[in-house]
C-alpha positions in Angstrom: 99.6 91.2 100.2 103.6 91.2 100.2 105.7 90.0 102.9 106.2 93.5 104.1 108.9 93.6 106.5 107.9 95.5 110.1 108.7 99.0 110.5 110.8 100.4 113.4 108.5 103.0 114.5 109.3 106.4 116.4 107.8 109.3 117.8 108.3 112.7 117.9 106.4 116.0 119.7 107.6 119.4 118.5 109.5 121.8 120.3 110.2 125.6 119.8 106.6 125.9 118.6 106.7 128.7 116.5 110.5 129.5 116.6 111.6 128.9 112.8 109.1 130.5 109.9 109.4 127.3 107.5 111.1 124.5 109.9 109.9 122.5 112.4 111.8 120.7 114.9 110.9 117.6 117.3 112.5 115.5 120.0 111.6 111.6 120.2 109.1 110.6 122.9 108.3 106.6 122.3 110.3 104.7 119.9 110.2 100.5 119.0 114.0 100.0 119.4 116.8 100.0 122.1 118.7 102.7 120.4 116.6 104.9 118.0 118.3 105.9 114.8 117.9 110.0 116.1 116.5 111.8 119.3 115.6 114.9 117.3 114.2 115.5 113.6 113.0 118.5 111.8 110.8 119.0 108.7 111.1 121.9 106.1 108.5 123.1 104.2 110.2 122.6 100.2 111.1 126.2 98.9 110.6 124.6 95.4 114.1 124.6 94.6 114.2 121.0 93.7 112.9 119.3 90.7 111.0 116.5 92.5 109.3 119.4 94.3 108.6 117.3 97.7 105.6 118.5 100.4 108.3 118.5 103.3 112.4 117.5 103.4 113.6 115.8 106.9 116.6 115.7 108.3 117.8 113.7 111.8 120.1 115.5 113.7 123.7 113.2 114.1 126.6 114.6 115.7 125.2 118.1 116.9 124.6 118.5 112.9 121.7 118.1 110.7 122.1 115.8 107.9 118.8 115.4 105.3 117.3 112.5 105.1 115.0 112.5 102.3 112.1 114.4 100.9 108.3 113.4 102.0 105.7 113.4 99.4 101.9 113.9 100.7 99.9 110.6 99.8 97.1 111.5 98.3 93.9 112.3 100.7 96.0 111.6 104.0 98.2 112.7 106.6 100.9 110.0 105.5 103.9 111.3 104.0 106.6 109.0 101.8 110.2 109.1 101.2 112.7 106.6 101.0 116.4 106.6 102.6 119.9 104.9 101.0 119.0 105.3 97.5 122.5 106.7 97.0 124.2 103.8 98.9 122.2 101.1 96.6 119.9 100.1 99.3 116.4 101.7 100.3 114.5 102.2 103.1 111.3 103.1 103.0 109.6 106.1 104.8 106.6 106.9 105.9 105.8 109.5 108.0 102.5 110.2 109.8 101.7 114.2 110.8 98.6 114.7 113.5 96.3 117.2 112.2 97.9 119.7 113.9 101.1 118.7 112.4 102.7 118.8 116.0 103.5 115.1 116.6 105.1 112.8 113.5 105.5 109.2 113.6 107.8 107.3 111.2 107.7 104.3 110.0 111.2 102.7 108.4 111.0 99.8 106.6 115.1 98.5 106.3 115.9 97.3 103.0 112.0 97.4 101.6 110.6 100.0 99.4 107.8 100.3 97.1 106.0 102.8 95.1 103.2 101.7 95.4 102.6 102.5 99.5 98.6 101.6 100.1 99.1 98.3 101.1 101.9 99.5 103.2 99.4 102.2 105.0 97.1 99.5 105.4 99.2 97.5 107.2 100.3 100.4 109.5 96.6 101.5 110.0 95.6 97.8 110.8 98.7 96.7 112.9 100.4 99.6 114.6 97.5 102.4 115.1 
């Protein structure tokens, strides 16, 4: 296994269920550092005007604005979504993103300056360590 760096971890419950046809938005409820990167994220459903043709695109909210993040791809035969963050700034962070089956809670998972396409192992370690 690689030395795979440990994730700050947040979570998020939606609110105004129902408001927005193809976005959700959620507010933080438990989060692993003293000041999270965001208190509110939404997703968007892709409208398939991208080439990489993403699951979902999320954006944090900064400054009263939202600013996207990155786009979440489904990994395979899971709720675990991937994505990565500072690819344009030379460094990446990688993403993972957890949806309940519901898809009414998310967690994410940042890795700081790790990424890998390869994300089982990194799944595994999140199952094993942090579920």
């Amino acid at each position: 296994m690689q030395n795979i760096p440990t994730p700050t971890i947040s979570k998020f419950k939606e609110i105004n269920i129902g408001k927005f046809t193809t976005t959700q938005h959620f507010e933080i409820v438990k989060h692993t550092q003293d000041a999270p990167e965001t208190e509110r994220i939404n997703l968007s459903k892709d409208r398939q005007f991208a080439k990489s043709l993403p699951n979902y695109w999320l954006s944090y909210r900064y400054n009263n604005r939202w600013k996207r993040i990155t786009g979440l791809f489904k990994v395979e035969d899971t709720n675990y979504y991937k994505g990565d963050k500072g690819y344009k700034i030379g460094e990446k962070h990688l993403i993972i993103a957890l949806l309940d089956a519901d898809k009414r809670e998310v967690t994410t998972y940042t890795f700081e300056n790790y990424y890998t396409k390869d994300v089982d192992e990194v799944i595994q370690l999140i199952k094993n360590r942090f579920n």
